[in-house]
C-alpha positions as CSV (number, residue, x, y, z in Angstrom):
1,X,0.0,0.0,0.0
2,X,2.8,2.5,0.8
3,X,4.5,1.7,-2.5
4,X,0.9,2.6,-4.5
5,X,0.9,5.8,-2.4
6,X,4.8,7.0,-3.2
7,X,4.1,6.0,-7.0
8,X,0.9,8.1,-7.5
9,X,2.7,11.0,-5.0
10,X,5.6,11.0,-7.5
11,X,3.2,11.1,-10.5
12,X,1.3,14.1,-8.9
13,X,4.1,16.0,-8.6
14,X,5.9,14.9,-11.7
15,X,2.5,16.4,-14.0
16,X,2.1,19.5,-11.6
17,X,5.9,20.0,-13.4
18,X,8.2,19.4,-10.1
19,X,10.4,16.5,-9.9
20,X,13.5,15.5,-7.5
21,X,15.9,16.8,-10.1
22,X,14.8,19.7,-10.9
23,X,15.5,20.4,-6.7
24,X,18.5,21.2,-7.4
25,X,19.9,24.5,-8.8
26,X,22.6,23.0,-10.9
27,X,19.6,20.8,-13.3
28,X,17.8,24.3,-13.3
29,X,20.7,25.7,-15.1
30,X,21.4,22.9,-17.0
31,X,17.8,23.2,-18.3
32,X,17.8,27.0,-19.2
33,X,21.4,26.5,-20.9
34,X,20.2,23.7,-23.2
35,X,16.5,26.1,-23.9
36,X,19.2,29.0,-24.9
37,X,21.0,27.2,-27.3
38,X,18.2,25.7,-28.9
39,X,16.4,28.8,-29.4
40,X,18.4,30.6,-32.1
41,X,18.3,27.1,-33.9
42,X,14.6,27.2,-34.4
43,X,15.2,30.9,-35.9
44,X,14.4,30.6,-39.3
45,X,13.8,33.9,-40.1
46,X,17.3,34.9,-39.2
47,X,19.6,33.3,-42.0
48,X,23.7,33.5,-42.5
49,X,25.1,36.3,-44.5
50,X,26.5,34.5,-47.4
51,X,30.0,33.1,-47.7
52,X,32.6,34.3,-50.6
53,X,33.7,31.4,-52.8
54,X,36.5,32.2,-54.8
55,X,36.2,30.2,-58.4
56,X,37.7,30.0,-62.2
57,X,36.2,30.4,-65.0
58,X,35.8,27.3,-66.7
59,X,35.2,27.2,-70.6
60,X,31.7,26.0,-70.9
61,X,30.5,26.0,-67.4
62,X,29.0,28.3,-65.1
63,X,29.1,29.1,-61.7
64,X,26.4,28.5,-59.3
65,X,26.9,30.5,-55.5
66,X,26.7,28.5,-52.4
67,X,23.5,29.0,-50.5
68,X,22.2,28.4,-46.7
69,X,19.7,26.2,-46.4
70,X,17.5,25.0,-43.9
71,X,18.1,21.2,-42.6
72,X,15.3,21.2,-40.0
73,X,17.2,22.5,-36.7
74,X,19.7,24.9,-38.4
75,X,21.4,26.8,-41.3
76,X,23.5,24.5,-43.3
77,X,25.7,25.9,-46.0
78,X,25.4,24.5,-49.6
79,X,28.8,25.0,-51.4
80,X,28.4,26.7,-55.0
81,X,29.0,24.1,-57.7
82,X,30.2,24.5,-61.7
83,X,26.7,23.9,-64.1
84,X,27.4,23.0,-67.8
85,X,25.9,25.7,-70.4
């Protein structure tokens, strides 16, 4: 009976949002640090100033500039690439 009682205590305060780890200051932290560096991720409005390539000219080809594309949590850069005529 006293285990049925600890089990649904812990599962009331786990939904109301507290748990025994959060207690302590250092998981706080560690939980705000991880929400700040996943924020800017998210950002898609906010995208990379474009990188200078340096390429030839190639007889017959033409070059395409790199672009930064979105890969679902972040900007990924796309290198430019020679295209035939």
């Amino acid at each position: 009976m006293r285990r049925i009682i600890s089990l649904v205590t812990l599962s009331l305060a786990l939904a109301a949002g507290g748990s025994a780890a959060m207690a302590s200051p250092r998981a706080e932290h560690a939980v705000a640090a991880r929400r700040e560096f996943r924020e800017p991720l998210r950002d898609r409005s906010h995208r990379p100033e474009l990188r200078f390539e340096r390429h030839d000219l190639r007889p017959g080809f033409r070059w395409e500039h790199g672009d930064w594309r979105w890969g679902g949590r972040e900007w990924r850069w796309s290198p430019g690439r020679y295209v035939r005529r």
